[in-house]
C-alpha positions in Angstrom: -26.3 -25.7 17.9 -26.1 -22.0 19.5 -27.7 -19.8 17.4 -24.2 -17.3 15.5 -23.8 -13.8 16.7 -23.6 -11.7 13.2 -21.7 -8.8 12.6 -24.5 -6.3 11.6 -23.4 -2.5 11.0 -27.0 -1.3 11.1 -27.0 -2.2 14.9 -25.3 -1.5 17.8 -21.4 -2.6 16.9 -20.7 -6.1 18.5 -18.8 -6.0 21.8 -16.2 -9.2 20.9 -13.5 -7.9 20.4 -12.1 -10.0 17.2 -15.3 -8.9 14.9 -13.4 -10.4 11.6 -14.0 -13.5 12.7 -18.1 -13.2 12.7 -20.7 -13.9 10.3 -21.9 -11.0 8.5 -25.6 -10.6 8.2 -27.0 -11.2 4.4 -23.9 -12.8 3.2 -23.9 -15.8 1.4 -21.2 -18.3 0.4 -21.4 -16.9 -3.4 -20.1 -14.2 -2.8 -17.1 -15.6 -2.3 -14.4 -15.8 -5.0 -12.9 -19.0 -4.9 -10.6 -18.7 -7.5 -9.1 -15.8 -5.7 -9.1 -18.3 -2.7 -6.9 -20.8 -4.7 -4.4 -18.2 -5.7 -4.3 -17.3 -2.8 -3.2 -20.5 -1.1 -0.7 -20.9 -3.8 0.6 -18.0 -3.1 1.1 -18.8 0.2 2.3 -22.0 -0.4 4.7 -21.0 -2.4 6.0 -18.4 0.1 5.8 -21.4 2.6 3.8 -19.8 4.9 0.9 -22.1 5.6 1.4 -24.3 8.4 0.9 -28.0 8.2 -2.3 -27.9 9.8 -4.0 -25.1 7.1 -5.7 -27.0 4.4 -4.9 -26.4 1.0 -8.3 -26.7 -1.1 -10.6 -23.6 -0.9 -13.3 -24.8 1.1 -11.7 -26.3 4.1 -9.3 -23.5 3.9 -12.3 -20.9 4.3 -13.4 -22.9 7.6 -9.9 -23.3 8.7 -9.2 -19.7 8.3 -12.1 -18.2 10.1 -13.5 -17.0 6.5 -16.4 -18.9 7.0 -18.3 -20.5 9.8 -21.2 -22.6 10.0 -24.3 -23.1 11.6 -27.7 -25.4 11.1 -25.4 -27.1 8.1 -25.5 -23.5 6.3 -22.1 -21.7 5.6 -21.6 -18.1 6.2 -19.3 -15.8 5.4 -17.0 -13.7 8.0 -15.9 -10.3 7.7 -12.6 -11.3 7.4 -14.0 -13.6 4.3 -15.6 -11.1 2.1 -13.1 -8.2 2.4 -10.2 -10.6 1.6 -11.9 -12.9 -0.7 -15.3 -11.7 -1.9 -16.5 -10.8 -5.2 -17.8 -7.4 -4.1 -17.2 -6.9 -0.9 -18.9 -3.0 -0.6 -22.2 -4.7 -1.7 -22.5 -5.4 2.2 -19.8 -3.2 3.4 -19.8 -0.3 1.7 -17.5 2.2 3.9 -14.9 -0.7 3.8 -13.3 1.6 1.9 -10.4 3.4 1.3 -9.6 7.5 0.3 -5.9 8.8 -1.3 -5.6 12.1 -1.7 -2.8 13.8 -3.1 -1.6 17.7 -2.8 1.4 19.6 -4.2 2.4 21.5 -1.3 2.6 20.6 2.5 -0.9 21.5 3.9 -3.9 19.9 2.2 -5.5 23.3 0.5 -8.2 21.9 -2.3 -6.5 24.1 -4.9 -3.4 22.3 -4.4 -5.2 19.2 -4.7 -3.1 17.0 -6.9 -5.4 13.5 -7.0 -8.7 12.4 -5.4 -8.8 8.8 -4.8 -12.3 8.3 -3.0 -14.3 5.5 -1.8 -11.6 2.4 -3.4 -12.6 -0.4 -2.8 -12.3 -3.4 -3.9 -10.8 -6.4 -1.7 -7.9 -5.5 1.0 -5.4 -7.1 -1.5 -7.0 -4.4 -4.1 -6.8 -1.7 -1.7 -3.5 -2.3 -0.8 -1.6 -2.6 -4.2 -4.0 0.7 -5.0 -2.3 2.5 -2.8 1.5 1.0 -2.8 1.1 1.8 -6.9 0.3 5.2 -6.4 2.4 6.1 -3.6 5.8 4.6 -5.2 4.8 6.4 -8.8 4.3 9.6 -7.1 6.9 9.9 -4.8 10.7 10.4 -6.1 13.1 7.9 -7.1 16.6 8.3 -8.4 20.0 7.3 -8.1 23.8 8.4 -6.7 27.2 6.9 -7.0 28.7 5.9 -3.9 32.7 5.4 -3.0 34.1 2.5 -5.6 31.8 4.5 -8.5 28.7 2.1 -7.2 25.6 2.9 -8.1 23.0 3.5 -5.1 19.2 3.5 -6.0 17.5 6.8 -3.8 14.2 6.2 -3.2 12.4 8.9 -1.4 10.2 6.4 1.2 11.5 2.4 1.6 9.1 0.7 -0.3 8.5 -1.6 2.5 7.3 1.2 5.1 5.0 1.7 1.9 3.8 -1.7 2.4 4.2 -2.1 6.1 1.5 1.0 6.8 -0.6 0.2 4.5 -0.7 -3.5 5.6 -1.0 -1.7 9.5 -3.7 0.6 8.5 -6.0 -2.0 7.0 -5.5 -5.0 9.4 -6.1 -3.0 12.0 -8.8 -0.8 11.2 -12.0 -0.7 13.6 -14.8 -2.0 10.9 -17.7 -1.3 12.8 -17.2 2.0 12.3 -19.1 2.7 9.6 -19.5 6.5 8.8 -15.4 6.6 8.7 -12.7 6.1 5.9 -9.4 4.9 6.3 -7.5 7.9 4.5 -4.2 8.2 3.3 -2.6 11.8 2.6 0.6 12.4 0.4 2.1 16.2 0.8 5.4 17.3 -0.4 7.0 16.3 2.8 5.2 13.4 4.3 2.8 10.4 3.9 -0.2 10.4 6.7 -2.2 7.1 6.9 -5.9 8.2 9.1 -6.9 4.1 10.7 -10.5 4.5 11.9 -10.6 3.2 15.6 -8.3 4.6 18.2 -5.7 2.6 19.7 -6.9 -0.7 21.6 -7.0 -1.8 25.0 -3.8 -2.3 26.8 -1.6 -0.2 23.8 -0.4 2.9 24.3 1.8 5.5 22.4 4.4 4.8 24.9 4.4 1.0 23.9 3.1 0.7 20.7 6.8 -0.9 19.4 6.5 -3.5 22.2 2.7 -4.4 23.1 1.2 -6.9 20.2 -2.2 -6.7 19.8 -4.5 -8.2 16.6 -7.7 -6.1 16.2 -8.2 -8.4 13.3 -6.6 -11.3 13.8 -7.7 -13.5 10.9 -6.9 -10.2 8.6 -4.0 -10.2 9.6 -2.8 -13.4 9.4 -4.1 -13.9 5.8 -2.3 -10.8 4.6 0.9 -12.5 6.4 0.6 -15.9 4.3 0.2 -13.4 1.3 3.4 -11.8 2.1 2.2 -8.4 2.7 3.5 -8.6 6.0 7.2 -9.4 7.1 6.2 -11.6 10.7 3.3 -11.6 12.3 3.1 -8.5 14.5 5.7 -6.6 13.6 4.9 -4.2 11.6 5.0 -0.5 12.8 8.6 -2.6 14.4 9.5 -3.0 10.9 9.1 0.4 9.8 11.0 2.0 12.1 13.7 -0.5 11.4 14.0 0.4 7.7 13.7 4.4 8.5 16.6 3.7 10.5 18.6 1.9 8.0 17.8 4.8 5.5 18.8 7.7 8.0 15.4 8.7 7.9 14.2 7.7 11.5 14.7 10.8 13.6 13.0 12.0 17.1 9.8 12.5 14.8 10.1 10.0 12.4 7.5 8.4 12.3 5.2 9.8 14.8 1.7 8.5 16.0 -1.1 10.0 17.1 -3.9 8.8 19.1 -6.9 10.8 18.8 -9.3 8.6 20.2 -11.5 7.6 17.3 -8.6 7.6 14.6 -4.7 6.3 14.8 -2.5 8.5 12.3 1.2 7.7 11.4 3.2 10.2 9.8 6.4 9.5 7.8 8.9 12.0 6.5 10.9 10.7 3.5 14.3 11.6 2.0 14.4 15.6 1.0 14.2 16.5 -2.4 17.3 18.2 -2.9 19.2 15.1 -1.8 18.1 13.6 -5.7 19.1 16.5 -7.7 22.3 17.3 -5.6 24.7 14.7 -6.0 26.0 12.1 -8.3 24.1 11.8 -11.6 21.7 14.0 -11.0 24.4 16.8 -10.6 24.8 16.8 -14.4 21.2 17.3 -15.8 19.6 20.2 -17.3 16.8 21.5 -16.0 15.2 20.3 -18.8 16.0 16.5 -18.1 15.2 16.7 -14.7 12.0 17.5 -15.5 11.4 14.8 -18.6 13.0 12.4 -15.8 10.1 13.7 -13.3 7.7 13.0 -16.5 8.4 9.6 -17.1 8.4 8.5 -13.9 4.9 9.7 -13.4 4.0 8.6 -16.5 5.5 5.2 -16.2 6.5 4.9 -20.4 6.3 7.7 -22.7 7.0 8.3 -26.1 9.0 10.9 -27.8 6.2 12.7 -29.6 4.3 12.8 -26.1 7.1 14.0 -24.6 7.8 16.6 -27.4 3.5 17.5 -27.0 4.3 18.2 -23.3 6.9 20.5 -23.1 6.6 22.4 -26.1 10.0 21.1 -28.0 11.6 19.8 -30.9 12.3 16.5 -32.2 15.9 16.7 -31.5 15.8 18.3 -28.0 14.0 16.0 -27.2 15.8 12.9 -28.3 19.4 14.8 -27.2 17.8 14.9 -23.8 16.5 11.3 -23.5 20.1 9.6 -25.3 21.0 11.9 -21.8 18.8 10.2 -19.1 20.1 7.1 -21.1 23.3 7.4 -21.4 23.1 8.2 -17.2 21.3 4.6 -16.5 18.3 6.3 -15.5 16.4 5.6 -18.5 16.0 2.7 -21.1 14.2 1.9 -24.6 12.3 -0.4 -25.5 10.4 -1.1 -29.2 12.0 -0.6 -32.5 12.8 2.7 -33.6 9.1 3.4 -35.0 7.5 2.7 -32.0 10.2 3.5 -29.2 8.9 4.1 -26.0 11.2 5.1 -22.9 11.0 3.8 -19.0 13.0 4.0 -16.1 15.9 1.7 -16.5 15.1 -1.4 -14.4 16.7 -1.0 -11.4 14.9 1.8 -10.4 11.5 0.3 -10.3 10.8 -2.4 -7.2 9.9 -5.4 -8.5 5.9 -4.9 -7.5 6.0 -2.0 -9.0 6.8 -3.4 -12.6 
C-alpha cells in the first residue's frame, strides 16, 4: 500500500486542498472518544440525517466518515477525527482553538473589556455551544405585543445566524495555519467572527451567496448530521435569509471581508431602544429594567442576590420581581424558602435551557 501523506503543522502546510481528511502525525486511535462517536450517530439518526450507506456502529462509521484511515493494517486518525471526536484534541493541535472576547462599547478598547474567552478548546461541538451560550446570554432578549394583543419574543440576533456563523467560521477555517485564532468579537452594536484563511479558490466577495465550496468537507458534513447546520452549503445563504425575515438585513448587513489571510463577517442586531420602547417594556421602572438585564445575564437569581446587587430592600425587591412577573417576562421556581427567579420560558431557545 502507498505510504499516507500526514497532516503535520511543524512542516510545510500540505498542498491537498481537503486537509481534514488526512492523517495527523502522532495520533493514535485512543484518542478517540468513541462514546462521543455513538452519540453522535444517534443523534444523527434520530435527526435522520445519515444516509443508508453511513454505518451506524463507531468504528466503521470513523472509516466511512473520513475520521480515520488506514494503512499497513494500522488506523489513524484524521484531522477531521480528533477535533470532532477526540478526547483532547489541542494535545496535537493546540491552536485549534477558539478566542471570545467581549467589550461594552463599540470599538474593542481593553478597559472596556467586558469578558476574555481565550484559547477554548475543546472539540468543534465544545467550541460551538461555548460560543452560542455566551453570545445568546449576553446579547438582549425581550418581548412586545403585536396587533390581536400577541405576544412577539425580540431577540436582539436570530439565534440561528448565532449558529449558522459559528458553524461557518469553524468548518471552514484554514487549519494549517497554526500561529492564528479563529476570534469572535461582541461590541454593543455587532458580532464579528475573524476565520483564519482567506477566501478559497474560485470564491469571491461578489459570489460568496452562490459559489459552494467545502474547505473541510468531512467537518462539515459531520456538523450537518449533528444538526448544526440547516443543508449542506448553505450557510452564510441562511443567514442572510433570517436577517431578512427579522428586518435586520440591510445594504451592510452582514458584510464580509476578505483580507487575504482572515475572512470576517460582521452582523448588526436589532437596536437597543427597540426592547425598552414598546409594548411591555414601555411600563418598567428603571429599576426593573435593570433586575430584567440581571437575570438574564445571570440566568437564575435569588432575591437576597438580587437585593446584595443593587443595594435594596426586601420589598423593592420582591414588588419589582411580582412586576417582571406579572409582565410574562419572568417566572419562579422552588418553594418560597428557596425561590429562585428565571426568564419565563418562552424567552429562552430551547438550546439555550
Amino acid at each position: 500500500m502507498a505510504e499516507l501523506p500526514f497532516f503535520d503543522p511543524l512542516l510545510d502546510p500540505p498542498s491537498l486542498p481537503q486537509v481534514d481528511r488526512l492523517p495527523v502525525r502522532g495520533a493514535s486511535t485512543e484518542m478517540i472518544d468513541l462514546d462521543k462517536v455513538a452519540a453522535h450517530i444517534k443523534r444523527a439518526t434520530e435527526l435522520q440525517r445519515l444516509s443508508e450507506q453511513t454505518p451506524r456502529e463507531p468504528l466503521p462509521y470513523l472509516l466511512h466518515s473520513a475520521c480515520m484511515v488506514g494503512s499497513d493494517d494500522t488506523l489513524y486518525p484524521t484531522l477531521a477525527g480528533l477535533l470532532c471526536f477526540g478526547h483532547d484534541p489541542q494535545a496535537l493541535l493546540r491552536w485549534a482553538v477558539v478566542d471570545l472576547a467581549h467589550y461594552r462599547g463599540r470599538h474593542p478598547l481593553s478597559y472596556e473589556l467586558v469578558h476574555l474567552g481565550k484559547n477554548v478548546g475543546g472539540t468543534l461541538f465544545d467550541q460551538l455551544e461555548y460560543l452560542r451560550r455566551y453570545l445568546w446570554t449576553y446579547t438582549q432578549h425581550g418581548m412586545t405585543i403585536a396587533d390581536g394583543f400577541q405576544r412577539v419574543d425580540l431577540h436582539e440576533y436570530p439565534d440561528i445566524a448565532i449558529r449558522e456563523l459559528g458553524v461557518n467560521m469553524l468548518a471552514h477555517r484554514d487549519y494549517t495555519l497554526t500561529n492564528s485564532q479563529a476570534r469572535v468579537m461582541l461590541f454593543r452594536d455587532r458580532i464579528e467572527w475573524s476565520n483564519p484563511g482567506g477566501l478559497p479558490e474560485g470564491v469571491t466577495l461578489e459570489n460568496i451567496l452562490r459559489k459552494q465550496h467545502a474547505r473541510n468537507p468531512s467537518i462539515q458534513a459531520i456538523l450537518y448530521e449533528a444538526g448544526y447546520v440547516e443543508a449542506l452549503g448553505q450557510g452564510l445563504d441562511t443567514v442572510v435569509t433570517v436577517l431578512q425575515s427579522e428586518g435586520l438585513a440591510t445594504g451592510s448587513n452582514p458584510t464580509f471581508e476578505d483580507l487575504g489571510d482572515t475572512f470576517i463577517v460582521t452582523v448588526r442586531g436589532r437596536s437597543h431602544d427597540e426592547f425598552y420602547t414598546g409594548g411591555v417594556f414601555a411600563d418598567l421602572s428603571n429599576h426593573q429594567r435593570k433586575l430584567f438585564e440581571f437575570i438574564q445575564h445571570q440566568g437564575e437569581v435569588s432575591s437576597p442576590e438580587v437585593m446584595r446587587k443593587f443595594d435594596r430592600s426586601e420589598s423593592a425587591v420582591l414588588r419589582d420581581l411580582r412586576a417582571l412577573m406579572a409582565a410574562g417576562l419572568v417566572e419562579a421556581t422552588g418553594d418560597a424558602r428557596l425561590r429562585r427567579y428565571r426568564l419565563a420560558s418562552p424567552l429562552v431557545p430551547a438550546a439555550a435551557k
